[in-house]
C-alpha positions in Angstrom: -58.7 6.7 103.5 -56.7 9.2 101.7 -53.5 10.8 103.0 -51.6 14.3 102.6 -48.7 16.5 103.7 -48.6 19.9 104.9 -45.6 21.9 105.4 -45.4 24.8 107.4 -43.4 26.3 110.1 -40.5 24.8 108.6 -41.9 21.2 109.0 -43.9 18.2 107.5 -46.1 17.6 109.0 -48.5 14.1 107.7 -52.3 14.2 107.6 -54.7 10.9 107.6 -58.3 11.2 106.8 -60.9 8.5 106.3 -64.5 7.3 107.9 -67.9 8.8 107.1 -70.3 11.0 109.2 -69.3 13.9 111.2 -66.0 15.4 111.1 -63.8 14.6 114.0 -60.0 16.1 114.4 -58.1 13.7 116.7 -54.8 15.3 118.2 -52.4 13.0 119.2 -50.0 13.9 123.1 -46.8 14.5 123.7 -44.8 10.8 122.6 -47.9 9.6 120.7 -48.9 9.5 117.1 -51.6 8.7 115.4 -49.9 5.3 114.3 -50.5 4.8 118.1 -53.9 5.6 118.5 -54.8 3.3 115.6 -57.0 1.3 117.8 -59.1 4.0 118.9 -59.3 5.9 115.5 -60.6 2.4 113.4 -63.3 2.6 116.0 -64.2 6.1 115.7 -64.1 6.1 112.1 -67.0 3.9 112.1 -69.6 7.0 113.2 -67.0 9.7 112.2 -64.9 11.4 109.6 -61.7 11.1 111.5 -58.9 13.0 110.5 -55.8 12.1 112.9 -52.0 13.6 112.2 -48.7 14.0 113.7 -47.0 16.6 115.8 -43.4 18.0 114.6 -40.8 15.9 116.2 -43.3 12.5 116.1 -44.5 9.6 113.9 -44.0 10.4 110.3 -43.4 14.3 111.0 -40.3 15.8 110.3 -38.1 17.1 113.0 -38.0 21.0 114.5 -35.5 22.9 116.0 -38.0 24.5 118.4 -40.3 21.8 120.3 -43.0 24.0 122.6 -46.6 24.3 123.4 -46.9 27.5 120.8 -44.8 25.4 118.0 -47.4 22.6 118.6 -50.9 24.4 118.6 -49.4 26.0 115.7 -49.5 22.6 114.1 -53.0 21.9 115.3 -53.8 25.4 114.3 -52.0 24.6 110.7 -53.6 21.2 110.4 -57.2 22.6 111.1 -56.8 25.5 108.5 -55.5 22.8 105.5 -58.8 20.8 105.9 -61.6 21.4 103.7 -64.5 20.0 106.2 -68.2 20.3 105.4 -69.0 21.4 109.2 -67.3 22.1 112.5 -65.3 19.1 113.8 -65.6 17.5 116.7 -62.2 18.1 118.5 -60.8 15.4 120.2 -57.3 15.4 122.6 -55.4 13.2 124.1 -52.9 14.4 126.9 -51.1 17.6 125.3 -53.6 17.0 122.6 -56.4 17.9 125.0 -54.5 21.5 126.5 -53.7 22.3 122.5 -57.6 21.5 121.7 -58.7 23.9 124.4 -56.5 26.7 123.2 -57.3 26.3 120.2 -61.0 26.2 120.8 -60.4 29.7 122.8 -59.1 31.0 120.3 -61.7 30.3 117.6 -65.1 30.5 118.4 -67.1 28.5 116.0 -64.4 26.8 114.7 -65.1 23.3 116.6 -68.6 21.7 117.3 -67.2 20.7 121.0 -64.5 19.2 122.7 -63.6 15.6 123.8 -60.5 16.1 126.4 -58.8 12.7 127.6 -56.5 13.0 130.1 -55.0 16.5 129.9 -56.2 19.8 129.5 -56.7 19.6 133.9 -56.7 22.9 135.6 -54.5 22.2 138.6 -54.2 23.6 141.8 -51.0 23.3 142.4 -47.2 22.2 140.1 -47.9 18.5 139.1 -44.0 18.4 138.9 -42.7 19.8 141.8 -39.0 19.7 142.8 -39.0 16.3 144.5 -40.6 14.8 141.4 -37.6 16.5 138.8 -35.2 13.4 139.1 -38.1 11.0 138.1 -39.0 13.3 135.4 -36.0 13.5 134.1 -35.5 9.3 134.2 -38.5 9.2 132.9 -38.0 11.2 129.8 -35.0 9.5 128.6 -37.3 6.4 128.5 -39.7 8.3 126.5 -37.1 9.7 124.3 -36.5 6.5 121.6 -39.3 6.4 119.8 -39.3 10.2 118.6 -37.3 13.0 117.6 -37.5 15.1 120.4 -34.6 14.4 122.7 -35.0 13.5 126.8 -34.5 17.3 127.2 -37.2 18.6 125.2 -39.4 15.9 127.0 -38.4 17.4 130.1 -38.5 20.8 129.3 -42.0 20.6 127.8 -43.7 18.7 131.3 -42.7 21.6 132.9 -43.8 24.2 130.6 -47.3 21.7 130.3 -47.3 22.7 134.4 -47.4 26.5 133.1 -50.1 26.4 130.6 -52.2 23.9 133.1 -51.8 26.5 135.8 -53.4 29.2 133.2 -56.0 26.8 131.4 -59.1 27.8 133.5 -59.2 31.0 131.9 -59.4 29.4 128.5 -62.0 27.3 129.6 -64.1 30.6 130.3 -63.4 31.5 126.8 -65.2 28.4 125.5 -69.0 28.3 124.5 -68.6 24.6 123.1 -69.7 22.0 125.0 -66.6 19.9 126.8 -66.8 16.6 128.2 -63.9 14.4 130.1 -62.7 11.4 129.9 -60.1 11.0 132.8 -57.8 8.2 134.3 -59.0 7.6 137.8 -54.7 6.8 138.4 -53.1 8.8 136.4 -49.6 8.1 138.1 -50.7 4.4 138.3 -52.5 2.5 141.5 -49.0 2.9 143.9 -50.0 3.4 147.5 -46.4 4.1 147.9 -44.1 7.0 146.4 -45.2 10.4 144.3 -48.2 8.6 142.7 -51.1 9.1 145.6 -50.4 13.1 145.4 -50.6 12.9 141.1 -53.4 10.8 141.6 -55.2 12.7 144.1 -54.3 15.8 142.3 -55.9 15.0 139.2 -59.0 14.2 140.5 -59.0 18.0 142.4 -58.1 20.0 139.0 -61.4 18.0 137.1 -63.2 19.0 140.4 -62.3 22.5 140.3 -63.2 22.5 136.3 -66.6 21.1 137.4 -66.9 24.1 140.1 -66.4 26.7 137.4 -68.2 24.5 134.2 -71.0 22.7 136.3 -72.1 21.2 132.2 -68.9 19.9 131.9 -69.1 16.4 131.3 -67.1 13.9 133.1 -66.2 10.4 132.8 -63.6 8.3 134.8 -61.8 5.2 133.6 -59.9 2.9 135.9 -57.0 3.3 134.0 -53.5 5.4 134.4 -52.4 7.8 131.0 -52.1 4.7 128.6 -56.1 4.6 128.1 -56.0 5.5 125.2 -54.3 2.3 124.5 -55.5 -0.1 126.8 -59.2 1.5 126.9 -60.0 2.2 123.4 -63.4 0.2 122.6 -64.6 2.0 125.9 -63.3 5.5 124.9 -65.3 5.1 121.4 -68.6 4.3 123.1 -68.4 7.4 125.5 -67.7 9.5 122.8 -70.4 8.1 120.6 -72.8 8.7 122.8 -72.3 11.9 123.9 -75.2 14.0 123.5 -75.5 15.1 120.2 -71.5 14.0 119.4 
């Protein structure tokens, strides 16, 4: 496993490579790193080259003083451009990491082999935040906020702008040749029957619907899990992606 730093933008941003067989660019979400996604990136790195990295603001990056969806792709997109990989990687998201992945894949065709999108990157039909959800938002990014360097304001600010480029994302997904395949939490918002989380949940399912209208290839698989299964479903994640056709 060897290990580097890049600097660009104004940041540092840390870069972790090891594993053999086909390149594979894991890109960590919005509060995770790719300390967190250990679990999942030891198993992968048994069939894959895994490369895995932080975003400005996170793990072992150095802070910004602008935290938004361009200042991240631009570390994806600076990350991607420092590695010297033998082939087109496989480009794996998580969350955030899923929307940057597709934009990036938009963007640059040839660039990636496909696309492995878990848990973001969801076309929706409508706001996921919508005005009566702001106040548990906002609570819920001030929980979010110790572990990195982004405050509970960033946090906030970059749900709602996540809302925005979800609202737009279809028309990157026209954009993309690659093949894409899902893996999506079946309760996103958790199992509540009470309170906001039957709308998120319910809403989820319809933007990976309407994706599946428009990509009919697209494939899809559902995990009874809310956002943490990355964390809590790792050995499962690996197998799907390993057996993906021709991942």
């Amino acid at each position: 496993m060897t290990t580097k730093m890049i600097h660009h933008d104004g940041v540092t941003i840390p870069i972790t490579r090891g594993g053999r067989g086909r390149p594979l660019v894991l890109c960590p979400g919005l509060i995770s790193t790719q300390a967190d996604l250990h679990e999942l990136t030891a198993l992968l790195r048994r069939d894959y080259e895994v490369v895995t990295f932080d975003l400005r603001g996170h793990g072992l990056a150095s802070a910004s003083d602008r935290y938004s969806f361009d200042a991240f792709l631009s570390d994806l997109v600076a990350v991607l451009t420092a590695l010297d990989l033998p082939t087109a990687p496989l480009l794996v998201g998580y969350s955030l990491g899923a929307d940057l992945a597709v934009h990036y894949a938009s963007e640059r065709p040839g660039a990636v082999a496909g696309l492995v999108l878990i848990d973001g990157a969801n076309p929706l039909p409508e706001p996921f935040i919508t005005d009566a959800d702001l106040a548990e938002f906002r609570s819920l990014a001030d929980d979010l906020a110790q572990p990195v360097l982004l405050t509970a304001q960033d946090i906030h600010d970059l749900n709602l702008e996540i809302d925005v480029v979800r609202s737009a994302i279809l028309d990157r997904y026209r954009k993309i040749d690659h093949p894409i395949s899902l893996i999506m939490s079946t309760n996103i918002a958790g199992d509540s029957t009470e309170g906001r989380a039957p709308r998120h949940n319910q809403l989820w399912r319809a933007g990976v619907e309407r994706l599946v209208r428009e990509r009919p290839h697209t494939s899809t698989a559902w995990l009874d899990a809310d956002h943490r299964l990355v964390f809590t479903h790792a050995p499962h994640i690996a197998e799907i992606i390993r057996n993906l056709p021709g991942c």
